[in-house]
N, C-alpha and C positions, 0 to 999 in steps of 0.2 A: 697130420697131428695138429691140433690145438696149440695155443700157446698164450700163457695167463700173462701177462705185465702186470706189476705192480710198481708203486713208487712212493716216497718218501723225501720230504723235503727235510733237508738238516741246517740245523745252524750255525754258523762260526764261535763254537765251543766244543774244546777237547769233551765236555761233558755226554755231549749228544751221541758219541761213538759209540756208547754202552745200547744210550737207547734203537739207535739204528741194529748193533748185532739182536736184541729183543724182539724188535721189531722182523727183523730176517729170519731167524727161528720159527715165531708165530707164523707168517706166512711161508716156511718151507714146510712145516709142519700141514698146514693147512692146504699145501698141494700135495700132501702124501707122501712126504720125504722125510722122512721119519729123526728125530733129533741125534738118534746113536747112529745112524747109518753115517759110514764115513764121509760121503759125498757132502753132507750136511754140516760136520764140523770145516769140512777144506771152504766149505763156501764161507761160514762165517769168518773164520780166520782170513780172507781175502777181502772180504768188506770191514773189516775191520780196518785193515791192510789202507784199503785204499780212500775209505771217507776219513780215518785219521792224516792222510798226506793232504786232500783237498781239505778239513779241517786247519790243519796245521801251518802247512803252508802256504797256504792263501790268504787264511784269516775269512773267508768269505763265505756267505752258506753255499749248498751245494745241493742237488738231487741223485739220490740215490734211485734205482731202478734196476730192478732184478726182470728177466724173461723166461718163467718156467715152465717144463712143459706140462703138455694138457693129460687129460685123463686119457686113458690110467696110468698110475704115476708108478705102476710097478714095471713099463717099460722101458726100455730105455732112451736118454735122448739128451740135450746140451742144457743147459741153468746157463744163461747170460748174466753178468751185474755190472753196471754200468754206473759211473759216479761222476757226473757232470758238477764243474765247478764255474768262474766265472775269470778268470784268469787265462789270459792267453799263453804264461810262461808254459814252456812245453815239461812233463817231467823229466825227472834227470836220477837214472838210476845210479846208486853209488855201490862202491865195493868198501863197506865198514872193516874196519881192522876190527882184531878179537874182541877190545878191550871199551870199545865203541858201546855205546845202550840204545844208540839211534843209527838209522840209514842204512834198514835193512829189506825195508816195506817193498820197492820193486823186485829186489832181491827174490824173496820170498814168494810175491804174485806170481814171477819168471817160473820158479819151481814149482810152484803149484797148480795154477788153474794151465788145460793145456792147451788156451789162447791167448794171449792179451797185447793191446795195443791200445793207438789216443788218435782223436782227429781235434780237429780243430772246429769247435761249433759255434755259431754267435762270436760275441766278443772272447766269448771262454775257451774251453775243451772238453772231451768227453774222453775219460779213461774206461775201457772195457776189458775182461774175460769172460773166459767162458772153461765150463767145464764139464765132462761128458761122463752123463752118468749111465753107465754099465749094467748090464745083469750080469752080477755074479755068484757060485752057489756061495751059498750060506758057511762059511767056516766049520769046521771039525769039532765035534764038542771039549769042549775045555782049552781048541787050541785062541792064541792071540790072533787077529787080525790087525792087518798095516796096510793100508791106503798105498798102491805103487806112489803116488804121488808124492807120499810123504818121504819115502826112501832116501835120506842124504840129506834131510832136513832136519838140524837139532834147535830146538826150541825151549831157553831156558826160564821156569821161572819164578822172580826176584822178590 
C-alpha cells in the first residue's frame, strides 16, 4: 500500500493551531477520509492536541506532518501525525486535577490515537501517533455512533 506524507510548517503562535487543524481536514479530506467519519475528527483533535504543546510550550515553530494511507482510502490502514519541534526538553505528561483548564493534551493523545510516543531528532524531538483506521459497517439507521476510542473520554466545552 501507498503512503501519502504531507507536512506543514507552524509558527510559534497559539494562532496557527486553528490553521493547522484546517489545514489537516483539507488534506484528510483530500485522501478520502471523509470529515464526519470518526477517524477524522480523533485525528484532528490529536493534532490539535499536540501542535498546541510544541506551540505552547516551546514558544518555537514546529512541523507538523501527517502519513496517510494510499488509495483506496476505503481500506483500511494507520494515519501517522508527527509534530517535530526544536526543543530538546522531553514531554511530560501530567494528571490535571478536575478544576485544572490545562495539562490534559498527553492525557488525551494517550486515549486516543492507539500509538504514540517521542524520539529525539536534531537538537529537538519528534512527537508521534498513529491511529488505525478500520472498516466498519455503517451504523443502524437513526442509531448514534461512538468512536471505541472515544469511550471514557469527556470533553468539555467552555
Amino acid at each position: 500500500m501507498q503512503v501519502l506524507q504531507v507536512q506543514l510548517e507552524v509558527g510559534p503562535d497559539p494562532a496557527e493551531v486553528g490553521r493547522a487543524r484546517r489545514w489537516a481536514r483539507s488534506r484528510l479530506a483530500g485522501s478520502g477520509i471523509a470529515a464526519d467519519e470518526p477517524v477524522a475528527e480523533t485525528l484532528i483533535l490529536l493534532i490539535s492536541e499536540l501542535v498546541t504543546n510544541a506551540v505552547v510550550h516551546t514558544g518555537c515553530p514546529a512541523v507538523l506532518r501527517m502519513l496517510l494511507p494510499g488509495v483506496p482510502a476505503s481500506e483500511p490502514g494507520t494515519v501517522r501525525v508527527e509534530v517535530a519541534d526544536r526543543s530538546a526538553r522531553p514531554p511530560r505528561q501530567r494528571h490535571a486535577e478536575r478544576d485544572e483548564t490545562n495539562g490534559r493534551g498527553l492525557e488525551l493523545v494517550d486515549g486516543l490515537a492507539d500509538r504514540w510516543g517521542w524520539q529525539h531528532e536534531g537538537s529537538g524531538k519528534r512527537i508521534w501517533c498513529e491511529v488505525d483506521r478500520c472498516e466498519a459497517p455503517p451504523p443502524a439507521r437513526g442509531a448514534a455512533f461512538r468512536h471505541p476510542a472515544h469511550e471514557g473520554v469527556a470533553l468539555g466545552v467552555h
